[in-house]
C-alpha positions in Angstrom: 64.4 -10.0 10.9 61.1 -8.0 11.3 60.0 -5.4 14.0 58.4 -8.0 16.8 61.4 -10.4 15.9 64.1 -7.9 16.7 62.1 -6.3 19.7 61.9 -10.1 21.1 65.6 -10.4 20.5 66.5 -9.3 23.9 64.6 -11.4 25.6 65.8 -14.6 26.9 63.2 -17.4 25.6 63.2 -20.9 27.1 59.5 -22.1 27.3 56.2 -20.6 25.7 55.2 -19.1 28.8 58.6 -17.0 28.4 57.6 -16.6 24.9 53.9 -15.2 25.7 55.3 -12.9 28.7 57.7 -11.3 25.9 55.5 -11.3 23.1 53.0 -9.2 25.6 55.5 -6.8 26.3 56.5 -5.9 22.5 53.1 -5.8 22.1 52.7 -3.0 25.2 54.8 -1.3 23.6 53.4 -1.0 20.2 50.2 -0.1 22.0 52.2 2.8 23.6 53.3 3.7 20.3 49.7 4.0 19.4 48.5 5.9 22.2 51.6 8.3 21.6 50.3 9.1 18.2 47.3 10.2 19.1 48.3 12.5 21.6 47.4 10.6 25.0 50.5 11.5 26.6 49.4 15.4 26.7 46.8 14.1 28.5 47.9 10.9 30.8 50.6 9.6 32.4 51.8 5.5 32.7 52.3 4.4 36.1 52.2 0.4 38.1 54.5 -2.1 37.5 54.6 -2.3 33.4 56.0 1.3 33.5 58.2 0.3 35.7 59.2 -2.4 34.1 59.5 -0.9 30.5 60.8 2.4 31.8 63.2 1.6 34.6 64.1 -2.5 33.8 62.0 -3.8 36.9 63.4 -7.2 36.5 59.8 -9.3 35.9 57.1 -9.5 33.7 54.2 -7.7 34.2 50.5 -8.3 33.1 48.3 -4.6 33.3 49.0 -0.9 31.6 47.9 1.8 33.9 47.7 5.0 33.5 46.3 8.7 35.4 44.8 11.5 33.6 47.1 14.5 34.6 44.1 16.2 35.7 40.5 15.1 36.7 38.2 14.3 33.4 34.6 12.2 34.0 34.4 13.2 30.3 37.4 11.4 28.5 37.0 9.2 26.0 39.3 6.6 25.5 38.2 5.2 22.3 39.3 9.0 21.1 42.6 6.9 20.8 41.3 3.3 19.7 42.3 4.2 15.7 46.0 5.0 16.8 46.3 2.0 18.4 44.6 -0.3 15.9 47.1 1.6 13.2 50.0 0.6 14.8 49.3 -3.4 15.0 47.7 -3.5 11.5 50.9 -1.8 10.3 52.8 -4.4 11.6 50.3 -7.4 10.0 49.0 -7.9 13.8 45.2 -8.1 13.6 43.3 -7.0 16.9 40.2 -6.1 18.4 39.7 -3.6 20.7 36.7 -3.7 23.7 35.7 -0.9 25.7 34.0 -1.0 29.5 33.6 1.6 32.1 33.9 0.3 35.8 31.9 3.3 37.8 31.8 0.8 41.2 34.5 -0.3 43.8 36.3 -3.7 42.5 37.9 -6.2 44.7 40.5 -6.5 42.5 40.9 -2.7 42.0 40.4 -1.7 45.4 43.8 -0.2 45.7 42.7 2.1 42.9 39.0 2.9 42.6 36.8 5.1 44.2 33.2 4.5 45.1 32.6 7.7 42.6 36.0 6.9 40.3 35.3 5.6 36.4 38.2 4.0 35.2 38.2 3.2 31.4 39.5 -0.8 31.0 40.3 -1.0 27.2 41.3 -4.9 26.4 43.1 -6.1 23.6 43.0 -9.3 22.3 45.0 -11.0 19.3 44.7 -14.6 18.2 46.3 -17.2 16.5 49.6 -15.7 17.5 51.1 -18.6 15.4 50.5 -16.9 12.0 52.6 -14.0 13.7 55.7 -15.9 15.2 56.9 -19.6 14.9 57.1 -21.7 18.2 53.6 -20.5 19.5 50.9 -23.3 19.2 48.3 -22.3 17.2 45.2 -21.0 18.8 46.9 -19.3 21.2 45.4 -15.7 22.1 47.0 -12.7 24.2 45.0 -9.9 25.7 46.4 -7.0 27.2 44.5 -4.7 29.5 44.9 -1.1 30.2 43.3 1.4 32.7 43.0 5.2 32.8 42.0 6.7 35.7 39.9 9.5 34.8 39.4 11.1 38.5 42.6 10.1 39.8 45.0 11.6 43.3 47.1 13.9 42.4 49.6 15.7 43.9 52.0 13.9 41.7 54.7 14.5 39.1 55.8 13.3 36.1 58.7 13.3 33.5 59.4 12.0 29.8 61.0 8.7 28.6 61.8 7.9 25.2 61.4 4.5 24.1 63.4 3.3 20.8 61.1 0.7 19.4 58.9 -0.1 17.4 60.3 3.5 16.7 61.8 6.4 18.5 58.8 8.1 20.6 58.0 9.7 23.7 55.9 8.7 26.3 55.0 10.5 30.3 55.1 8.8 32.9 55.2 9.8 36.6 58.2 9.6 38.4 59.6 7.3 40.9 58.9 8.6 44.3 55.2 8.8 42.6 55.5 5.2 40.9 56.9 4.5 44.9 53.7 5.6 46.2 51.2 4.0 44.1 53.0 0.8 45.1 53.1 1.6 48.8 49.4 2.1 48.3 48.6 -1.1 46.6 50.9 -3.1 49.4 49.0 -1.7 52.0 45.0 -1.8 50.9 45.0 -4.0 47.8 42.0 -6.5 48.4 41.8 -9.5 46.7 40.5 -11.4 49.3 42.2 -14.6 49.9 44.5 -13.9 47.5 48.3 -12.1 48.0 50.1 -10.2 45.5 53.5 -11.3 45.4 54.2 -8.9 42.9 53.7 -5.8 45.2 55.8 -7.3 47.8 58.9 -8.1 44.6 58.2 -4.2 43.6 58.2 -2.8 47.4 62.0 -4.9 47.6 62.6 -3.6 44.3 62.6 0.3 46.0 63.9 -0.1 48.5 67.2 -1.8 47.2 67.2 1.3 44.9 66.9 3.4 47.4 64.1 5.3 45.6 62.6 8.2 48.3 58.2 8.1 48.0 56.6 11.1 47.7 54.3 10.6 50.8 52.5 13.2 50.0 51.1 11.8 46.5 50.5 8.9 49.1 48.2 10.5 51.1 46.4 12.0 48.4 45.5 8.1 47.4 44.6 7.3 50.7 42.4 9.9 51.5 40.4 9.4 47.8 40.2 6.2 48.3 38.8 6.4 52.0 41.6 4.0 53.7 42.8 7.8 55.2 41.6 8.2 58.5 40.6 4.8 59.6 42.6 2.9 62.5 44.8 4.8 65.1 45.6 8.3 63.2 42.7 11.3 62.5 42.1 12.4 59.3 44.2 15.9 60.1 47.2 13.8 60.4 50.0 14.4 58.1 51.3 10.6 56.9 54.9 10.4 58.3 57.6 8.0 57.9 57.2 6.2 61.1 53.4 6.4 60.6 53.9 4.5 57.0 56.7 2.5 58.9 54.4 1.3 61.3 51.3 0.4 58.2 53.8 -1.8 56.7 54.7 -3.7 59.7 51.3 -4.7 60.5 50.4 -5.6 56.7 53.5 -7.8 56.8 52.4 -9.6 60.2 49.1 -10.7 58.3 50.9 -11.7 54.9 51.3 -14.8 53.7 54.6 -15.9 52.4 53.4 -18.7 51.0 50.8 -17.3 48.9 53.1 -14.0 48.1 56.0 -16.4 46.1 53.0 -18.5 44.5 51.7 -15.5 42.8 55.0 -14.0 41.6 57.0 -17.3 40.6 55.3 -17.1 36.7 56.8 -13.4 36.3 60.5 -13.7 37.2 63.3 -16.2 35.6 65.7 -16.7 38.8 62.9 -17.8 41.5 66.0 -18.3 44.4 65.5 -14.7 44.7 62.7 -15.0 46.8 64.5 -17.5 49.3 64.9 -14.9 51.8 61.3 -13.7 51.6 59.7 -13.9 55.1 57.3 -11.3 57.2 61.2 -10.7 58.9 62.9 -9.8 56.1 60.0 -7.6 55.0 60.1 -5.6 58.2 63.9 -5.2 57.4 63.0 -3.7 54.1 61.0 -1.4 55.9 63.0 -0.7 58.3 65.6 0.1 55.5 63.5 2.7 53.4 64.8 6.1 52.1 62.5 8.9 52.5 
């Protein structure tokens, strides 16, 4: 059994699409490996749903890395740390390519995230013909991966270390999860994709709050105010964020979400789709209702 083989061996395979979510998160984490290596983690921190998900078993797939410089940086460089991660594939007969952009202007996809004045570094891997790697995918297939550094990001946060056991035994930071809470919270309440819904914010908000994770609303407000969504509607920008003031931002998000569109978007990313029977904007407003702080 090889490295990917026995890293795919916990995984519960049915379909290719099962096969393709794993093989993407093996492959995450040899790209972690990489950026270990090279020394990124003195520098950045993983945060979003695939550190949650690697990190703390969030129980679906997840497509992005993303990650926050521990300090602001307009001069970083990720492709400082492109050789680390190309090492890591090729030593494990894996040919990539790696592709470099800098986003420098407000995204509707990224909205959550970016700053008018923010440059986030999107580095996107891509591998073909994954059938010369492991039997059962059709040949031609390709996987990409993208990942994100935020190079001016909100602070006010913390972080901690995680070891992770394969490919190899490493380390990696990552912030912790009343910070991971509040990047979420943030994404839930201004993420703007339009006509488009998220599920997967709504399945990570649930995800919390059964937990009983506490945010750290004060990393909260530090993304709010950088990304200018502080300081709009009924509240001045002195105010301190409170829980009945987040309390009452969540309730009216949920009273304009649609359900509908919310379990459409997550279904490809979890196994057991009857947990999202009881999703409505009701049952939201519980979970709200139901938060630790």
């Amino acid at each position: 059994m090889n490295i990917i083989e026995q890293m795919l061996s916990k995984y519960e395979i049915e379909s290719e699409d099962a096969l393709i979510n794993a093989l993407k998160e093996v492959y995450q984490e040899i790209a972690l490996l990489g950026l270990y290596r090279g020394g990124f983690f003195q520098k950045a921190a993983f945060y979003g749903g695939t550190a949650l998900r690697i990190i703390h078993g969030l129980d679906r797939f997840s497509e992005d890395m993303d990650f926050s410089l521990l300090s602001k940086d307009p001069t970083f460089d990720i492709e400082t740390y492109f050789p680390y991660v190309i090492d890591e594939f090729e030593a494990l007969g894996i040919k990539m390519t790696l592709r470099k952009k800098t986003k420098t202007q407000e995204s509707d996809i990224e909205s959550a995230f970016l700053k008018n004045d923010t440059s986030i570094h999107t580095l996107d891997i891509e591998i073909d013909d994954l059938s010369n790697i492991l039997d059962g995918v059709h040949s031609g297939k390709k996987l990409k991966i993208k990942f994100e550094v935020d190079t001016n990001p909100p602070l006010k946060f913390q972080t901690t270390s995680h070891t992770l056991l394969l490919p190899t035994t490493f380390n990696i930071t990552a912030m912790t999860l009343p910070n991971l809470y509040a990047g979420k919270l943030h994404a839930v309440l201004f993420r703007n994709w339009k006509t488009r819904v998220k599920g997967r914010d709504w399945y990570d908000f649930e995800w919390y709050v059964k937990r009983g994770i506490k945010v750290n609303l004060e990393h909260l407000q530090e993304r709010m105010q950088e990304s200018g969504n502080w300081g709009s509607g009924n509240f001045n920008k002195e105010d301190t964020l409170t829980e009945e003031k987040l309390k009452e931002l969540l309730k009216e998000k949920i009273d304009t979400l649609d359900i509908e569109k919310a379990k459409e978007d997550i279904q490809v990313f979890v196994r057991d789709q009857s947990v999202l029977d009881f999703w409505s904007r009701d049952y939201f407003k519980l979970l709200t209702d139901r938060m630790a702080f």
